[in-house]
C-alpha positions in Angstrom: 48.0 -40.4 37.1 45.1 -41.0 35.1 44.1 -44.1 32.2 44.5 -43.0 28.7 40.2 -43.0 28.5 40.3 -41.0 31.3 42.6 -38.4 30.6 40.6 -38.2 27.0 37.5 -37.7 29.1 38.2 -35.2 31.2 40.2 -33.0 28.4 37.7 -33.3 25.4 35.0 -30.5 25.5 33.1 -30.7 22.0 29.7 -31.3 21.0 28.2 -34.9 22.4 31.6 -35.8 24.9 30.8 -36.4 28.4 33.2 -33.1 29.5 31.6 -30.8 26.8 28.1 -31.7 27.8 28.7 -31.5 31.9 30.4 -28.0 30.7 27.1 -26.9 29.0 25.3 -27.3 31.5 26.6 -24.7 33.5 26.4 -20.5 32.6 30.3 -19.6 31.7 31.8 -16.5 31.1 32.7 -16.4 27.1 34.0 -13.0 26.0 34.7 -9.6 27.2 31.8 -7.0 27.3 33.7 -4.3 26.0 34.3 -6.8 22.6 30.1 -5.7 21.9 30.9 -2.3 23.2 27.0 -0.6 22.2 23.9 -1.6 20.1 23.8 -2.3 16.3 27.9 -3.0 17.2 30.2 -5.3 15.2 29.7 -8.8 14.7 32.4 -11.0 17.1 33.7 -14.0 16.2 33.9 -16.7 19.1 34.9 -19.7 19.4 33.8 -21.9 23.2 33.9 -25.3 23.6 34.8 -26.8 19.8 31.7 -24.6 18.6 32.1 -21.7 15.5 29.8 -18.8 16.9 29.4 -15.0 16.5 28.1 -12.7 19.3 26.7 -9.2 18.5 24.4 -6.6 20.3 21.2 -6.3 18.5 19.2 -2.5 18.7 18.3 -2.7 21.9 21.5 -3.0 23.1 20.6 -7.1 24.1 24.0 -8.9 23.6 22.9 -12.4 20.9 25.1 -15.6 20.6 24.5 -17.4 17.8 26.1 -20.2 15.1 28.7 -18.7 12.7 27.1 -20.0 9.7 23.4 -19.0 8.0 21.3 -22.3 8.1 20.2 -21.7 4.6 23.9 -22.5 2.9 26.4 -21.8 5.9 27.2 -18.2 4.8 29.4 -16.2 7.5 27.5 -14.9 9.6 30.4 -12.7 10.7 29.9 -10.2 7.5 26.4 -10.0 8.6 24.3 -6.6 8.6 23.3 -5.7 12.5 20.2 -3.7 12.2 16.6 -3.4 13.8 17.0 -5.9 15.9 19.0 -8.6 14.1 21.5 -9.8 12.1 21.2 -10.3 8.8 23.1 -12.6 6.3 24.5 -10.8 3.2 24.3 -13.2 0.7 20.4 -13.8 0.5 19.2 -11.5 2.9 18.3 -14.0 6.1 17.4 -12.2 9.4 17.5 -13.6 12.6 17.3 -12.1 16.5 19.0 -13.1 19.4 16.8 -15.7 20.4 17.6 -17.4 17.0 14.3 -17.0 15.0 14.1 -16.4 12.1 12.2 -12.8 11.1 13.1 -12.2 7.8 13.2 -14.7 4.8 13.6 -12.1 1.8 14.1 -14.6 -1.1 11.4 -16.7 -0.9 7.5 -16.7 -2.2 6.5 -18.8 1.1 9.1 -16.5 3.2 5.8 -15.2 5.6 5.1 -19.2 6.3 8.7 -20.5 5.8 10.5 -18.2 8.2 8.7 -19.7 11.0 10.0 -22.9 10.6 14.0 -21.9 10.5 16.1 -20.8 13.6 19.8 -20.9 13.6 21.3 -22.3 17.4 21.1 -19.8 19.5 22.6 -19.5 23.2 20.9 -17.5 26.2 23.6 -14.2 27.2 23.9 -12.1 30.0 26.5 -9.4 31.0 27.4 -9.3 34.6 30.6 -8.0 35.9 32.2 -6.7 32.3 32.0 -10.2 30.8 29.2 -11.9 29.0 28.0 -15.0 30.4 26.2 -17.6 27.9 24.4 -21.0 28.8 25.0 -23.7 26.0 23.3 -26.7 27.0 19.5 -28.3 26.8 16.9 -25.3 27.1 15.5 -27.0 29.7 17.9 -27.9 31.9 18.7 -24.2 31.8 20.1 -23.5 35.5 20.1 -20.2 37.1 23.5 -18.0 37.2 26.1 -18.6 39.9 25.5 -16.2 42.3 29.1 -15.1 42.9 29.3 -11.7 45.2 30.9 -10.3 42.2 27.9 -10.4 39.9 26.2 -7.4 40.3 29.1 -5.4 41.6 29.3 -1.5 40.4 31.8 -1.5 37.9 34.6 -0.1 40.1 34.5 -2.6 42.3 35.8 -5.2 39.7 38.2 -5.3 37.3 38.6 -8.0 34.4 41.5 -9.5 31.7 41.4 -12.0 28.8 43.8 -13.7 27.4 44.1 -17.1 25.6 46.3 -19.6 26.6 47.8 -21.8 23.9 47.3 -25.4 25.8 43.9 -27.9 27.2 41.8 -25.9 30.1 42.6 -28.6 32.5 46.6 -27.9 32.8 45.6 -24.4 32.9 43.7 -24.7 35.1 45.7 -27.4 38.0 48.4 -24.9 38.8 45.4 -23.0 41.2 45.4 -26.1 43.5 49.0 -26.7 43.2 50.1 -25.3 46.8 53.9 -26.2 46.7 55.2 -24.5 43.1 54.8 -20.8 44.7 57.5 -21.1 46.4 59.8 -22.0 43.5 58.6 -20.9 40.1 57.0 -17.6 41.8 60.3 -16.9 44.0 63.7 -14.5 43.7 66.9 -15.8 44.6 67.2 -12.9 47.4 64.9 -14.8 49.9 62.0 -12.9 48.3 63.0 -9.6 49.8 62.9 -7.9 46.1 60.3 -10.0 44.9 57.4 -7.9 43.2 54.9 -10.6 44.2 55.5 -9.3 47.7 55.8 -5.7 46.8 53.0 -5.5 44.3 50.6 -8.0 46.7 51.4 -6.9 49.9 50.6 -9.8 51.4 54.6 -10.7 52.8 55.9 -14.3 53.8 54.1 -15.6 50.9 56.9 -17.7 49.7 58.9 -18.6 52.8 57.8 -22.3 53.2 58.5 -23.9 50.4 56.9 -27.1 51.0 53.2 -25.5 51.8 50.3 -28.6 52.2 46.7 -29.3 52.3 45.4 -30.3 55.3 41.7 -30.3 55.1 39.8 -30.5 51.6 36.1 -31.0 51.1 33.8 -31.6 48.9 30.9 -28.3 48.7 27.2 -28.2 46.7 29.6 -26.2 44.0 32.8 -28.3 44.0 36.0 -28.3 47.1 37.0 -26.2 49.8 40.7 -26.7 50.4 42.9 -25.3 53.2 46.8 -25.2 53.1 49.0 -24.2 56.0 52.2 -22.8 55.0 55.2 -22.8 58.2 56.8 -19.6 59.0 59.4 -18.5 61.0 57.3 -16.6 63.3 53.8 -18.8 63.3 51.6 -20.3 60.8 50.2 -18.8 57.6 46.8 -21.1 56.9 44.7 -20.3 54.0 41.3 -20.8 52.4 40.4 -21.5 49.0 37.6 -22.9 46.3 37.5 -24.9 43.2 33.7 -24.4 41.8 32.2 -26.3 39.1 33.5 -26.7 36.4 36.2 -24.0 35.8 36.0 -21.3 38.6 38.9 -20.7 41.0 39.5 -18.7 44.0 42.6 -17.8 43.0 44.7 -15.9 46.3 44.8 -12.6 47.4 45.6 -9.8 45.0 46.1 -7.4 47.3 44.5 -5.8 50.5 40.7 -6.7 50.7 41.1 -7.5 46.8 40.2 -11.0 45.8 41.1 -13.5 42.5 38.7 -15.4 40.9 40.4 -17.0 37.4 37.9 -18.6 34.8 39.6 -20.7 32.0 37.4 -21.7 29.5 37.9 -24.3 26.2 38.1 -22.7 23.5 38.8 -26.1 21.9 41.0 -29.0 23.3 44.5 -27.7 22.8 43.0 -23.3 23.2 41.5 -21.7 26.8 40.5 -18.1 26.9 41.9 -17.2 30.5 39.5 -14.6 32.7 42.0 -12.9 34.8 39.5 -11.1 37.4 39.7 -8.9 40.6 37.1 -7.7 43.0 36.4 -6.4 46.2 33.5 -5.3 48.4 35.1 -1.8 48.0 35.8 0.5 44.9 39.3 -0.9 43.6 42.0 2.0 44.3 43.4 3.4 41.7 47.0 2.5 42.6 45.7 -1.2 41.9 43.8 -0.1 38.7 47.2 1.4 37.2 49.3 -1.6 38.2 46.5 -4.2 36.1 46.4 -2.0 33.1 50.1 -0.4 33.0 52.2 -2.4 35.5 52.8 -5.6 33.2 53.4 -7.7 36.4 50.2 -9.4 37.4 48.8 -9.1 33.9 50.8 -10.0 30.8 50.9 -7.3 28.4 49.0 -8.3 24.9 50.0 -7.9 21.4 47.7 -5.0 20.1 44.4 -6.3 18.6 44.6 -9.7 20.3 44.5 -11.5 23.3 47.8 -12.9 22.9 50.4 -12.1 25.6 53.5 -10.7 24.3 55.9 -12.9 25.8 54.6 -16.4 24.5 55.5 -19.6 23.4 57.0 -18.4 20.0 59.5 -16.1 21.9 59.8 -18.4 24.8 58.3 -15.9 26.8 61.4 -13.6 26.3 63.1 -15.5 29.2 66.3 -13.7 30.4 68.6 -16.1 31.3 71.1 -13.8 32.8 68.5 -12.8 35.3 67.6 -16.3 36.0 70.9 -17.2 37.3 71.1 -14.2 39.0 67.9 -12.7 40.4 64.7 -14.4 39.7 64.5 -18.5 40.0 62.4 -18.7 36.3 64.1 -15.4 34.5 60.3 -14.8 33.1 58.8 -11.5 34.2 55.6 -10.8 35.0 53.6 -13.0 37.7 51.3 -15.4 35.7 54.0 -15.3 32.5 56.2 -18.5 34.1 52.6 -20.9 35.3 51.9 -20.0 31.2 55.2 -21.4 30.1 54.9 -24.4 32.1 51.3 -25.0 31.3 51.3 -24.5 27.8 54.0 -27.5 27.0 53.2 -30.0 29.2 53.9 -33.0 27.0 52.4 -30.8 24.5 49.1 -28.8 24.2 47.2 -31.7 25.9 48.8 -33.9 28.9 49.5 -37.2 28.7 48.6 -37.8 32.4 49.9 -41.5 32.0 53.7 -40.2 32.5 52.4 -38.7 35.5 54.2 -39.7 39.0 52.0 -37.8 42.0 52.5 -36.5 45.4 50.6 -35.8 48.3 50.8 -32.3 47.7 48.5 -33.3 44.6 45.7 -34.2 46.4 44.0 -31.2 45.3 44.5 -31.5 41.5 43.5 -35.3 42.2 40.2 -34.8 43.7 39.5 -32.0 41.2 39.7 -34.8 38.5 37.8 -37.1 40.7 34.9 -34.3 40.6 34.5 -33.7 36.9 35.1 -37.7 35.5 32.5 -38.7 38.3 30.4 -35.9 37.7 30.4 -36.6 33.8 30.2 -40.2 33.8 27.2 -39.7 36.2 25.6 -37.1 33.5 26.6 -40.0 30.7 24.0 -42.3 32.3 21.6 -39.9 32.8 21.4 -38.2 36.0 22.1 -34.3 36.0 25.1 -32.3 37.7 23.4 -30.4 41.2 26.1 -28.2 40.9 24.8 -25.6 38.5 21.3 -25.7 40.7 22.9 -24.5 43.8 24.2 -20.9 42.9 24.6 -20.0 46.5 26.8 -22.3 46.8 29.4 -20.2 45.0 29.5 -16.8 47.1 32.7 -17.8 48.3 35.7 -15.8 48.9 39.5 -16.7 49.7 40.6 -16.0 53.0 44.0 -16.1 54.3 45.2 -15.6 58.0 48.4 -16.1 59.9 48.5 -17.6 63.5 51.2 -18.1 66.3 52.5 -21.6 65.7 50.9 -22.4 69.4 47.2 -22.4 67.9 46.2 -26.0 67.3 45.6 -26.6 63.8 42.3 -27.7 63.4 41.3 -24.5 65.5 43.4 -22.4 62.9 41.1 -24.6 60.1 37.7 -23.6 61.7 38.2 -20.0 61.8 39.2 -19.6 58.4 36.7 -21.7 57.6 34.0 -19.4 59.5 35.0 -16.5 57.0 34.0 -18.3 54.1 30.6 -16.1 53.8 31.2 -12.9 55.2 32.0 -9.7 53.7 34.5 -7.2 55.0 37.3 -8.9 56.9 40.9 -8.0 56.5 42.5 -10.5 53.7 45.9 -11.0 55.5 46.9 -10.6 58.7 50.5 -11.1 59.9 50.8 -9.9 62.9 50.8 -12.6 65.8 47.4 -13.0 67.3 46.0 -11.7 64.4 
């Protein structure tokens, strides 16, 4: 469990607290690209880390992040006019560019001298692999971008979701080093043989240990390197994965040579917008493509015109009760639908991680917390995260592979290990001697 400071620590994200300023000091994905579809487009409204911004495209199709309000009086931005290269305030005419300067003071007999003394905050943005990524924190500690393998991916090869979870980023975010609650929240009460994790994954035995462990966790130049073993009846099932600083997970296996990646990033305290991505070193099939869009199994359906899932807190995610004594162990459809119901009320919207009573299969939530309060505490008194200035350090991949229960362990733990870096290498193999 954590102290009450610390537990404040690690979950407060705004302007000037230790989290919010590690967090700014790392590029994070903050909105679809598809939400600035083209040049001269719509003014967003967006909300990341406590702070009221808009994003918009200016003419030369260069996405801008800037504050919500006009510096002159705090006019909306967000009823702003986007033309020739900026966005200008309607109620006295202020322009400004993406880079936040000002180039058009209208109202004003010193505008030509004034304007060059007024910017409104502005935040460097980039668009790689259909989201836009901004950096929020001191110009010049400016790091360069992570250099996941997905970055500059074709556009088939990737596929992305967003959708907000009502609840802190870190309780979102725990359940992806939380090796023993597959088994349970994620299982059918038919030994799994009807379970569309299985089906819909392909990636079978998944669930049949349902005590699965960490035996070897590490700390990397982005964050931890954990491996889990799960027991099977016919060998052992041990599997790679990465936590990355601050908020990026290797999330499993989506399907064959198709890996996860999920980004949860504050909104607020008590709001995360969720990242829900896919890639692989090959074009996604369309099979996959249909199930992600249409299948409303590993991607919660939204309410039209939001990023709200369907099934959510106000509806108690439409649990079927019937079915849960029956078929499934939660009765929630949908893969991700029952982690959201237990994330999003865990003693409320933030945690009280004083109740908490931990196991040893923790030990990977534990150290994550161990990474960020050390890391922020160290940024507190001065001395800067290395994490954001090693972006190699984060061309990572999950890896997964099944051995014959005669293979000594820490043999199993270097091979899987050894795939780390490389590129094409079947994601699951569960065959014996595989």
């Amino acid at each position: 469990m954590l102290t009450k400071e610390d537990n404040e620590m690690i979950t407060q994200v705004g302007p000037g607290t230790p989290m919010g300023e590690l967090f700014r000091r790392f590029w994070l994905p903050v909105m679809l690209s598809k939400e600035v579809p083209g040049a001269d487009s719509t003014p967003v409204r967006l909300q990341i880390l406590g702070e009221s911004l808009i994003a918009f495209k200016d003419s030369d199709g260069k996405v801008g992040i800037i504050d919500a309000y006009c510096p002159h009086r705090g006019a909306p931005m967000f009823f702003g006019r986007n033309e020739e290269c900026g966005i200008r305030c309607v109620y006295h005419g202020w322009k400004f560019d993406v880079d936040g300067k000002c180039v058009d003071l209208p109202n004003s007999p010193e505008g030509e001298t004034y304007k060059d003394k007024v910017t409104i905050a502005s935040y460097p943005a980039v668009e790689k692999a259909g989201m836009v990524w901004a950096y929020m924190g001191p110009k010049d500690k400016q790091p360069p971008l992570p250099a996941f393998d997905f970055m500059d991916m074709p556009a088939e090869n990737t596929y992305v979701m967003k959708f907000v979870l009502k609840c802190n980023y870190l309780q979102g975010m725990e359940g992806d080093y939380d090796p023993s609650h597959a088994g349970y929240l994620h299982s059918t009460l038919d030994d799994n043989t009807s379970n569309q994790a299985v089906l819909v994954g392909q990636v079978g035995n998944t669930f049949e240990d349902p005590m699965p462990r960490y035996v070897d966790i590490e700390d990397t130049d982005a964050g931890l390197e954990m491996v889990s073993k799960s027991q099977l009846s016919n060998g052992q099932l041990v599997g790679l994965g990465h936590w990355m600083m601050p908020i990026f997970c290797t999330a499993g296996i989506a399907g064959p040579g198709i890996f996860s990646s999920n980004m949860r990033i504050p909104i607020d305290d008590e709001n995360t917008m969720f990242f829900r991505f896919r890639w692989s070193f090959e074009p996604i099939p369309d099979y996959e493509i249909k199930e992600y869009k249409y299948g409303n199994y590993t991607h919660p359906e939204l309410i039209p015109g939001t990023f709200l899932p369907i099934e959510n807190m106000a509806n108690d995610y439409k649990v079927d009760r019937v079915a849960q004594k029956n078929y499934s162990f939660t009765g929630i459809k949908n893969f991700p639908l029952p982690e959201i119901a237990m994330m999003e009320d865990q003693w409320g919207p933030i945690a009280d991680r004083t109740q908490e009573h931990l196991l040893t299969s923790d030990e990977g939530i534990i150290r994550v917390r161990q990474r960020l309060i050390r890391t922020a505490r160290r940024l507190m008194e001065g001395t800067e995260p290395t994490e954001p200035w090693a972006p190699e350090a984060y061309k990572v991949k999950t890896v997964r592979q099944f051995f014959p229960s005669d293979v000594p362990l820490d043999k199993a733990v270097a091979e899987v290990k050894s795939q780390r870096f490389t590129t094409r290498r079947p994601m699951i193999e569960m065959e014996a001697g595989g």
